[in-house]
C-alpha positions as CSV (number, residue, x, y, z in Angstrom):
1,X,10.7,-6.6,28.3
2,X,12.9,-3.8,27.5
3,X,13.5,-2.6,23.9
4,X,17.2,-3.5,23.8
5,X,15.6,-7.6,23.4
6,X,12.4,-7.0,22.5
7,X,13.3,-7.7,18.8
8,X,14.4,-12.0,19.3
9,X,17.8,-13.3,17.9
10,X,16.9,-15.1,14.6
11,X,17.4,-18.4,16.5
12,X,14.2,-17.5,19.4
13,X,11.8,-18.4,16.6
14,X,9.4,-15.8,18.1
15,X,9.3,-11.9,17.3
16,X,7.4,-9.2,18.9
17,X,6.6,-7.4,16.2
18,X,4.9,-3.6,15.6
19,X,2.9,-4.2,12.4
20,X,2.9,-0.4,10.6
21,X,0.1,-1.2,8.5
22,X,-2.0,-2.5,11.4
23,X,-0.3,-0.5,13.9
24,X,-0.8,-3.4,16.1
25,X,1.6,-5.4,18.2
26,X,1.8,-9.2,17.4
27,X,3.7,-12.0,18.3
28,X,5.1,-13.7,15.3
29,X,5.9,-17.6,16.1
30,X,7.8,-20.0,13.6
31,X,4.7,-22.5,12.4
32,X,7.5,-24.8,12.2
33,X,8.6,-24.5,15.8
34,X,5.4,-24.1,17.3
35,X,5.8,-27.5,19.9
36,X,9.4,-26.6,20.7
37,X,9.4,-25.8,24.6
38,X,11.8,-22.6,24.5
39,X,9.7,-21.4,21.8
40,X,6.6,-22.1,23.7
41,X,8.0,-20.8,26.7
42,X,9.1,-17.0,25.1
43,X,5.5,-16.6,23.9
44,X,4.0,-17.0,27.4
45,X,6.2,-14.9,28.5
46,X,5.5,-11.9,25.6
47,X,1.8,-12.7,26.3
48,X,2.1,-12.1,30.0
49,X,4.0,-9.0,29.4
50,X,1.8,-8.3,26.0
51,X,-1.8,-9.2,26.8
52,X,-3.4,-7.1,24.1
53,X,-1.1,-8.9,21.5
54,X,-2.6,-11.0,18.8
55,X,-0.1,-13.8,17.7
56,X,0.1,-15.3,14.4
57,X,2.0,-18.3,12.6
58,X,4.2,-17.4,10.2
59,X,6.5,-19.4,7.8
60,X,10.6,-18.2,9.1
61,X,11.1,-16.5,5.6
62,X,8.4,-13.9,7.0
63,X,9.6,-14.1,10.2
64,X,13.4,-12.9,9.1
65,X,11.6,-10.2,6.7
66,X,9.7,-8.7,9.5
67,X,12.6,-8.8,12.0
68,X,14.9,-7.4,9.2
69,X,12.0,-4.5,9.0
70,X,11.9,-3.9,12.2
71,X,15.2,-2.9,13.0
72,X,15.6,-0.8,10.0
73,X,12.7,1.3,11.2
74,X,14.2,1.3,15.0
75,X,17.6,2.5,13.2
76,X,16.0,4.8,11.0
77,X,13.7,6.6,13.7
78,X,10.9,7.5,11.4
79,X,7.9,5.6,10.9
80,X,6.2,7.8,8.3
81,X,5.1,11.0,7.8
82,X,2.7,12.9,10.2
83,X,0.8,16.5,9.3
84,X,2.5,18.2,11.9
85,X,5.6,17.3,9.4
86,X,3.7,18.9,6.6
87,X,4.5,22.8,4.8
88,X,1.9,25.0,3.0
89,X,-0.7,22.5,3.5
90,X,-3.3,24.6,2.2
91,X,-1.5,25.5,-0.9
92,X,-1.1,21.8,-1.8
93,X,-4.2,21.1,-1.1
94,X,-5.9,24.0,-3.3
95,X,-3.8,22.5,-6.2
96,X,-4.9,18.4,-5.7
97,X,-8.4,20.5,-6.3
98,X,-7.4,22.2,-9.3
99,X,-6.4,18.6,-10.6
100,X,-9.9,17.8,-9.5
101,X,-11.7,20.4,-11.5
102,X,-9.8,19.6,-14.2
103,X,-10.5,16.1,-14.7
104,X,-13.7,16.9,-14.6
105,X,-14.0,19.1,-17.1
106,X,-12.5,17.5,-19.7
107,X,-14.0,13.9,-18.1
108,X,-10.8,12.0,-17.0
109,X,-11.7,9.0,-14.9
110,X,-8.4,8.8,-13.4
111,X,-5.4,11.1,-12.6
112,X,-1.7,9.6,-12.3
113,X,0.9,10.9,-10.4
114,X,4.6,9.2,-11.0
115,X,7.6,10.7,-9.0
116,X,11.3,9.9,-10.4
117,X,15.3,11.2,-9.8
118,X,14.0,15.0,-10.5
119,X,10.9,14.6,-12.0
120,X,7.0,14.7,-11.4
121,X,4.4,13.6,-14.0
122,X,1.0,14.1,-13.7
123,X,-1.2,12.6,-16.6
124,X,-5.1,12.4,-16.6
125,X,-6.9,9.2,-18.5
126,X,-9.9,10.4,-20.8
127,X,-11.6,8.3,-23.3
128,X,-9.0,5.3,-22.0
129,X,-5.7,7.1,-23.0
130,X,-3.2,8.7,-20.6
131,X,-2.3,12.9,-21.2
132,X,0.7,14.4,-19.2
133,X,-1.1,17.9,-18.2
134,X,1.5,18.8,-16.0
135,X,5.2,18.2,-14.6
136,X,6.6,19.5,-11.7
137,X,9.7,18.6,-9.0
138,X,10.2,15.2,-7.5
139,X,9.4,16.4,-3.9
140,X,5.9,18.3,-5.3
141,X,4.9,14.6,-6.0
142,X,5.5,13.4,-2.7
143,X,4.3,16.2,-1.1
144,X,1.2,16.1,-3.0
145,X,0.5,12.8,-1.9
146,X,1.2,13.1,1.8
147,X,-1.1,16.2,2.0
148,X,-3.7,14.0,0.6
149,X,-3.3,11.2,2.7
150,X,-2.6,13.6,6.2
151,X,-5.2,15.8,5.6
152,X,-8.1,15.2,2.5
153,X,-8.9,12.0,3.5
154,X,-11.6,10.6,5.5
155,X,-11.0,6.8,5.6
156,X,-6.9,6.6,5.8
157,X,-3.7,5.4,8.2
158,X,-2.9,9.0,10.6
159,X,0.6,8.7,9.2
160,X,2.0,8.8,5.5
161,X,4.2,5.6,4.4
162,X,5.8,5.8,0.8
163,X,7.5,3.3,0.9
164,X,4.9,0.5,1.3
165,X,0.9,0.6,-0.2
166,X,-1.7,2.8,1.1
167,X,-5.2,3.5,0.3
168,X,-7.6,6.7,1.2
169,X,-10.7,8.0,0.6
170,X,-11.3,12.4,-0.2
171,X,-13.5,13.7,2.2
172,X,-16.7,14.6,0.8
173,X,-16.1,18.2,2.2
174,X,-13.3,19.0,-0.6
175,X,-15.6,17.0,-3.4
176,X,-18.2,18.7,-3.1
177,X,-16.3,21.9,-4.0
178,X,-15.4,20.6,-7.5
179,X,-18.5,18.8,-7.9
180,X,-17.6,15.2,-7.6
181,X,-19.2,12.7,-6.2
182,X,-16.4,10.6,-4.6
183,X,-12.4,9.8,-5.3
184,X,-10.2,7.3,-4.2
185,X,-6.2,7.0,-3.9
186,X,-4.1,4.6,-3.9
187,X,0.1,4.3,-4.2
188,X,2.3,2.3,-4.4
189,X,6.4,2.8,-4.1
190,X,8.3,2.1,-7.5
191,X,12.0,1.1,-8.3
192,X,12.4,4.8,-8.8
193,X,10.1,6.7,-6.7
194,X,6.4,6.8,-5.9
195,X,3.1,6.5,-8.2
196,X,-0.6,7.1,-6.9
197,X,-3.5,7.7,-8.7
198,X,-7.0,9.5,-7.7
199,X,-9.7,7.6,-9.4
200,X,-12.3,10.7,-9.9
201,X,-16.3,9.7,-10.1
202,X,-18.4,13.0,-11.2
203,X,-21.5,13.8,-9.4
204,X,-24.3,13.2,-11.5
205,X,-27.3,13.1,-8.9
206,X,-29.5,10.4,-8.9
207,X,-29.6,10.8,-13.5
208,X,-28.2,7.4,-14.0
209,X,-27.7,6.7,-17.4
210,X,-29.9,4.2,-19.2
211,X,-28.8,1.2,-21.0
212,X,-29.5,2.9,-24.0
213,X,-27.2,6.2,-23.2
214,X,-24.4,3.4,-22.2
215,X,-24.4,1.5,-25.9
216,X,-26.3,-1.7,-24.7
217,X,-28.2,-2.6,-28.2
218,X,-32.4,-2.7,-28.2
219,X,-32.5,-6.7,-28.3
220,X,-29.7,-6.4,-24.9
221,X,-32.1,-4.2,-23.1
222,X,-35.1,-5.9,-23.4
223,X,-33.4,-9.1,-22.3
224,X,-31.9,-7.2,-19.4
225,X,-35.1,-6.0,-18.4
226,X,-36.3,-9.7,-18.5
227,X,-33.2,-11.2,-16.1
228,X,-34.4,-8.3,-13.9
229,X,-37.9,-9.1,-13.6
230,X,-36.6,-12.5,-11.9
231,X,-37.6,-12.7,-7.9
232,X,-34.1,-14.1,-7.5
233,X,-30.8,-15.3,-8.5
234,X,-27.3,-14.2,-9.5
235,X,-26.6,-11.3,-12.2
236,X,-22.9,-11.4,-12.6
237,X,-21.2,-8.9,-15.0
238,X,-18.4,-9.2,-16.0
239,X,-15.1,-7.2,-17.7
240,X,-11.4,-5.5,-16.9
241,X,-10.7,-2.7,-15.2
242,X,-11.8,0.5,-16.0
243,X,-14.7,-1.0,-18.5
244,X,-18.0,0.6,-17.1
245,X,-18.9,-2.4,-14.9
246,X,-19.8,0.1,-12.0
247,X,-21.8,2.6,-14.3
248,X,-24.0,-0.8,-15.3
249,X,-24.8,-1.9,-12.3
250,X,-25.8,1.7,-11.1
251,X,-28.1,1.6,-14.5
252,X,-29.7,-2.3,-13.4
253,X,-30.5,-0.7,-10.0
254,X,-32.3,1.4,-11.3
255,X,-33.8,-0.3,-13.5
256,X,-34.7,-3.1,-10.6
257,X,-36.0,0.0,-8.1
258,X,-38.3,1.5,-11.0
259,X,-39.6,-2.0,-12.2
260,X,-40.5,-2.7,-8.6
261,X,-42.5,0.6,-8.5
262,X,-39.8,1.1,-5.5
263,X,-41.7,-0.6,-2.5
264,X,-39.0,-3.2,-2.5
265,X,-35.4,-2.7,-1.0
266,X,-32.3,-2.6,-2.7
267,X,-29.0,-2.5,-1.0
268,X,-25.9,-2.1,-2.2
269,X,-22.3,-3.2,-0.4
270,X,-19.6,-0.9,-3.0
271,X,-15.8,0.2,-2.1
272,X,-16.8,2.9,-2.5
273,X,-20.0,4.1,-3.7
274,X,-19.5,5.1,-7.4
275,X,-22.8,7.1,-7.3
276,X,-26.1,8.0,-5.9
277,X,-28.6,5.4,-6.5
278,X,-32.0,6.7,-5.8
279,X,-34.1,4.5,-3.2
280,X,-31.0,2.1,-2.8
281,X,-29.3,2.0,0.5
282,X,-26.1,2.1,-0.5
283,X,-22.9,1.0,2.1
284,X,-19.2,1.9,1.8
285,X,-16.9,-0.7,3.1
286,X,-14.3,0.7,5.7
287,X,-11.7,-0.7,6.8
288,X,-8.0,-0.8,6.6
289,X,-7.1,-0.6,2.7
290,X,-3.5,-1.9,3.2
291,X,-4.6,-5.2,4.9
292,X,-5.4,-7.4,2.2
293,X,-6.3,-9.9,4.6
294,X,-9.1,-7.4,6.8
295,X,-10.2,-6.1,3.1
296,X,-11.4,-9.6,2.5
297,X,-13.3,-9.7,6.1
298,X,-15.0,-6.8,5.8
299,X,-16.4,-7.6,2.1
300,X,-17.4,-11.2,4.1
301,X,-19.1,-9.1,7.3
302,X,-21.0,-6.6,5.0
303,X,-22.4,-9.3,2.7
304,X,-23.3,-11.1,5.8
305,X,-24.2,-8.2,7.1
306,X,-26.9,-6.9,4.7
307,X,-28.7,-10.2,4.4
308,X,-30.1,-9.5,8.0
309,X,-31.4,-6.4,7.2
310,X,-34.3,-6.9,5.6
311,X,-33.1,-6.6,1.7
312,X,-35.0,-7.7,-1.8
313,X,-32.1,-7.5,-3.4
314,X,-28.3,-6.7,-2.4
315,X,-25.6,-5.4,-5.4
316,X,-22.0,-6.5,-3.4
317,X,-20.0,-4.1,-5.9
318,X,-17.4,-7.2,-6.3
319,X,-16.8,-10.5,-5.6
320,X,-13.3,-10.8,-4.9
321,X,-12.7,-14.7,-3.7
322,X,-14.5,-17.8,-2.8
323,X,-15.9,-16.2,0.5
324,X,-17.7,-13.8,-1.0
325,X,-19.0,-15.9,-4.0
326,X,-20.7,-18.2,-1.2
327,X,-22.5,-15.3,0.6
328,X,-23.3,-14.0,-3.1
329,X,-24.5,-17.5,-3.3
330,X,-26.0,-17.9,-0.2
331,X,-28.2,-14.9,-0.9
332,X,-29.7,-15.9,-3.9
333,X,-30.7,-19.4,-2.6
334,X,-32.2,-17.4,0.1
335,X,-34.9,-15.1,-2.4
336,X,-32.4,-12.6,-2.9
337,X,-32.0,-11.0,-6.5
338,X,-28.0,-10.4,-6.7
339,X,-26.5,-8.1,-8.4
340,X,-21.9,-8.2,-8.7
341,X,-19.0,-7.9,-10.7
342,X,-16.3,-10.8,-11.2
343,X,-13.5,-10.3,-13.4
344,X,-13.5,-12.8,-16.3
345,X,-12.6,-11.7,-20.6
346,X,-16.4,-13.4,-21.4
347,X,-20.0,-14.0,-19.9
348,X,-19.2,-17.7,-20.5
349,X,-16.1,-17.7,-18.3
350,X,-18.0,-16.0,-15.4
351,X,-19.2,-20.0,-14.5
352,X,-15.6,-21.2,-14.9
353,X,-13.9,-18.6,-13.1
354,X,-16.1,-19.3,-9.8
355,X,-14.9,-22.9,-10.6
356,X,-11.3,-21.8,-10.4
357,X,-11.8,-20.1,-7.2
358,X,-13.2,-23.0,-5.3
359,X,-16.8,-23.1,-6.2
360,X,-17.9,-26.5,-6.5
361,X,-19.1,-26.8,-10.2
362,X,-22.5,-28.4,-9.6
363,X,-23.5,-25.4,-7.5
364,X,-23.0,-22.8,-9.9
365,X,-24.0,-24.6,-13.1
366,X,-28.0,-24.1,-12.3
367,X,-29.6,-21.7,-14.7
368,X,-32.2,-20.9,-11.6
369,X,-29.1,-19.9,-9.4
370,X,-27.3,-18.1,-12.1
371,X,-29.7,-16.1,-14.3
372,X,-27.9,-13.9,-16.2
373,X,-24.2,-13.9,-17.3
374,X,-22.7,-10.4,-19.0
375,X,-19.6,-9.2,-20.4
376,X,-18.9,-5.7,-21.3
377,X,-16.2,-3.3,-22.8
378,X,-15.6,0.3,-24.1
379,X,-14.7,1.2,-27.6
380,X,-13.9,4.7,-28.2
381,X,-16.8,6.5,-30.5
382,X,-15.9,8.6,-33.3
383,X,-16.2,11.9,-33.9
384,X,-19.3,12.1,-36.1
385,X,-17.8,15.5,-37.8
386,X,-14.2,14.7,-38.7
387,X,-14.5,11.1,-38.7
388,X,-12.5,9.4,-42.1
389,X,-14.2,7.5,-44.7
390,X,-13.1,4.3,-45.8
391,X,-13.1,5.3,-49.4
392,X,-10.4,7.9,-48.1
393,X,-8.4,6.0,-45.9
394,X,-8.1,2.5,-47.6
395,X,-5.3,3.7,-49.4
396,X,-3.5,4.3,-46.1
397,X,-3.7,0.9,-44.9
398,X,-1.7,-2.1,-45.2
399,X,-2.3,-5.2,-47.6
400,X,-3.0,-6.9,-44.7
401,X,-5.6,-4.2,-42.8
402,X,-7.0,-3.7,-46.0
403,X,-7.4,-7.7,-46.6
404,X,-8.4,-8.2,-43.0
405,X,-11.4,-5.8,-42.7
406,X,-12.4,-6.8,-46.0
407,X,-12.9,-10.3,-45.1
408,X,-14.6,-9.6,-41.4
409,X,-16.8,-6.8,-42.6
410,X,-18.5,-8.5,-45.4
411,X,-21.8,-9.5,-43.7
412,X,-24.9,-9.3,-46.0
413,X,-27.0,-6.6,-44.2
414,X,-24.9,-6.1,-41.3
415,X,-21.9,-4.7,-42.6
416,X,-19.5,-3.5,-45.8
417,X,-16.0,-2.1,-45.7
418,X,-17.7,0.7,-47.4
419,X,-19.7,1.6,-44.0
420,X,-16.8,1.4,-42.4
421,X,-15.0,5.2,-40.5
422,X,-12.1,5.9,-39.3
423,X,-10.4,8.0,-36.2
424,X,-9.6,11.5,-37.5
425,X,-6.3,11.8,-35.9
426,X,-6.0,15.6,-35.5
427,X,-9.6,16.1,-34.7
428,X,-11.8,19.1,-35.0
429,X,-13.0,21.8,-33.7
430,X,-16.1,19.8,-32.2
431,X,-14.0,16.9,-30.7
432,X,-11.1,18.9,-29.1
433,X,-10.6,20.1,-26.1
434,X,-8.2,22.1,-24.1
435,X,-6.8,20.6,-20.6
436,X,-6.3,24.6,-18.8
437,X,-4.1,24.4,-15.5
438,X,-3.9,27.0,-13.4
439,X,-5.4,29.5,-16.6
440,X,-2.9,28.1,-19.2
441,X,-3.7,26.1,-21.8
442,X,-1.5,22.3,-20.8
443,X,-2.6,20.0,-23.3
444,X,-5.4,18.9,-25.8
445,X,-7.6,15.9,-25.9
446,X,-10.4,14.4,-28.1
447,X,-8.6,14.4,-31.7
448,X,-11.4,12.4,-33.0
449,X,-12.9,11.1,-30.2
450,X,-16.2,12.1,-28.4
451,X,-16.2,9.8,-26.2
452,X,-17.0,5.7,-25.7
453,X,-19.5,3.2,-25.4
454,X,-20.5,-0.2,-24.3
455,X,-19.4,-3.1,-26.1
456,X,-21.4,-6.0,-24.4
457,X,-22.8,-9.7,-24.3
458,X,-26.1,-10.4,-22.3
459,X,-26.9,-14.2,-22.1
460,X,-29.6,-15.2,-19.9
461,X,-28.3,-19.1,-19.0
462,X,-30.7,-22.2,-19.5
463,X,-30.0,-25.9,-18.4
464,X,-28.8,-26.9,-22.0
465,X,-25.9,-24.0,-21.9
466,X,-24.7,-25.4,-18.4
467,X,-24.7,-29.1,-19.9
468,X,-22.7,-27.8,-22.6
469,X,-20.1,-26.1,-20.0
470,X,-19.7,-29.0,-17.6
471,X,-18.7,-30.9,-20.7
472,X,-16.3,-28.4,-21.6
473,X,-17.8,-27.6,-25.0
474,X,-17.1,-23.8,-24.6
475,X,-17.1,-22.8,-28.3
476,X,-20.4,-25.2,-28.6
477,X,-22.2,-23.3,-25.7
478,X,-21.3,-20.1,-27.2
479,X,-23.5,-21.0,-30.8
């Protein structure tokens, strides 16, 4: 087939189409054309000419959107950027390493890169809050992220594509030269340029942080430490993005691996590892970021995957839909401790979330199959030098603050409004700290802050709990 008909007229119901994410060739067919003859009769013909195409069936709405792509990228003549296309390579790439060393001095978890008409702003998120350190010229930004993409990563496309999502991994050769552990980018093209953002995790070496160090309360721990003594079952923790769920799990393998004297085997599926884990054997899934769709597979293969090799207990980093929950599932009715994260605003919406994503109820309501159901967030902690007293801030506060915390902080031997501190909005001298670029002095952070701590539930689920829930008595389970 030459190229002049290679794309079909919109009536063909057929499209040989040059997927840039995949960089595959498929043949796209109308599903709702499929039995027509003609249509039947162009796709043996594309497959004869084609044999290495897959072919898929696609509604005619996609079908017109991928024709319509494809002939804007034969028009335009360029498919994306390659590193041959690249300038002072080296010198971009020592800066996205200054950014590095930066963040992890003054512990930013992420660093956000936005592109605009004329404008690039750089800001780095520590202790939850986003700080512009830097802003430079609209093409900076986009030539930071291509050199990233072209030549710091080890698990990426060849070619750069801002205008459509795309995912990398940094090669551990430039981490280890600012002493992380591992980062991951992502962008995405906006209405009014490009924004990617290089989530940073700091090499700490195998000193995971115990429960304690994280903000889990004595009574939590201890019934932690019980829910891991179990042979098997499901551990599911929950909370948003960005709340510490990684960091915990790290910190319940450990605490699985020391319990077990570490003559049993722990392995962990994570996208990507978010630190070492002594005596776990921890596996990255690769794969191709931008397909949602092969994402999903590989999650499903490695969890499949790991249960035939020999494990006591697997930690899938996430389970991201109702495959995944089965093999999670699967696992655990096997003898297999399990150990995952599920997005949910409450341990006792962990149950009803798997519901909503296809689980049949009467599977996961079983305290032996679920064994422990948390929830966690991070509050910011005070500044334990600069930190305001209520006695000197009440007078700052509305009727309604003052009437509010007066009401909710009245608990006989818990709590009194006059325990209560506030956020030092300047700061001190022992909560600042200066964000230095390139040997200048960009920005401050802390200003009260010294950092944050778990927030968290810890319920260990028994059969009167799960009557409660399949009765929908939510607010009864939870007393």
């Amino acid at each position: 087939m030459t190229r002049e008909n290679q794309y079909q007229d919109e009536d063909s119901g057929v499209l040989l189409y040059h997927n840039p994410e995949t960089r595959e060739t498929e043949i796209l067919i109308d599903e709702h054309r499929r039995n027509q003859s003609t249509v039947q009769t162009s796709v043996m013909r594309l497959l004869g000419e084609h044999a290495r195409s897959s072919t898929r069936f696609v509604s005619r709405s996609v079908l017109q959107n991928c024709r319509q792509a494809q002939v804007r990228q034969a028009a335009s003549g360029e498919p994306g950027l390659s590193l041959k296309d690249l300038a002072d390579v080296s010198q971009r790439q020592a800066e996205v390493l200054g950014y590095f060393q930066t963040a992890r001095q003054i512990g930013s978890s992420d660093i956000h890169v936005t592109t605009s008409p004329g404008l690039t702003r750089i800001e780095m998120r520590v202790h939850g809050d986003l700080v512009t350190v830097a802003e430079l010229g609209e093409q900076d930004g986009e030539s930071l992220a291509a050199t990233i993409i072209l030549s710091m990563c080890d698990v990426t496309e060849v070619q750069f594509f801002p205008m459509r999502k795309q995912d990398g991994r940094v090669a551990a050769t430039f981490l280890k030269k600012v002493g992380l552990f591992g980062a991951r980018y992502s962008h995405t093209p906006t209405a009014d340029g490009l924004h990617f953002v290089m989530r940073t995790i700091n090499d700490d070496g195998d000193r995971v942080p115990s429960l304690e160090q994280l903000g889990f309360l004595p009574a939590q721990v201890v019934l932690v430490q019980r829910i891991l003594r179990l042979p098997e079952g499901m551990v599911i923790l929950s909370g948003p993005t960005g709340s510490g769920k990684s960091t915990t799990l790290r910190s319940f393998s450990r605490i699985w691996l020391e319990r077990t004297g570490f003559l049993k085997r722990l392995l962990t599926v994570e996208d990507p590892p978010e630190g070492r884990i002594a005596g776990a054997i921890q596996t990255p899934i690769i794969c191709d970021k931008a397909d949602e769709a092969e994402v999903r597979r590989a999650w499903e293969r490695a969890i499949s995957s790991a249960l035939r090799l020999d494990p006591d207990a697997i930690m899938p980093g996430e389970l991201r839909d109702l495959i995944s929950i089965l093999a999670g599932i699967f696992a655990a009715q096997t003898g297999h401790l399990v150990m995952s994260t599920l997005h949910t605003n409450s341990a006792l919406s962990i149950p009803e979330r798997m519901i909503t994503m296809g689980v049949e109820a009467a599977l996961i309501l079983d305290a032996q199959l679920m064994v422990g159901l948390i929830s966690q967030r991070l509050v910011k902690t005070l500044c334990p030098h600069c930190k305001v007293p209520w006695a000197q801030k009440k007078a700052e506060l509305s009727e309604e603050q003052r009437t509010y915390l007066e009401k909710y902080c009245s608990e006989p031997g818990l709590c009194r409004p006059e325990d209560l501190y506030f956020r030092h909005p300047e700061g001190c001298e022992h909560c600042r700290k200066a964000v230095v670029l390139n040997g200048r002095t960009v920005a401050t952070v802390g200003h009260g802050v010294t950092g944050r701590s778990v927030v968290a539930e810890v319920i260990r689920p028994d059969a009167r709990l799960f009557r409660l829930l399949k009765t929908g008595s939510k607010e009864a389970a939870r007393r």
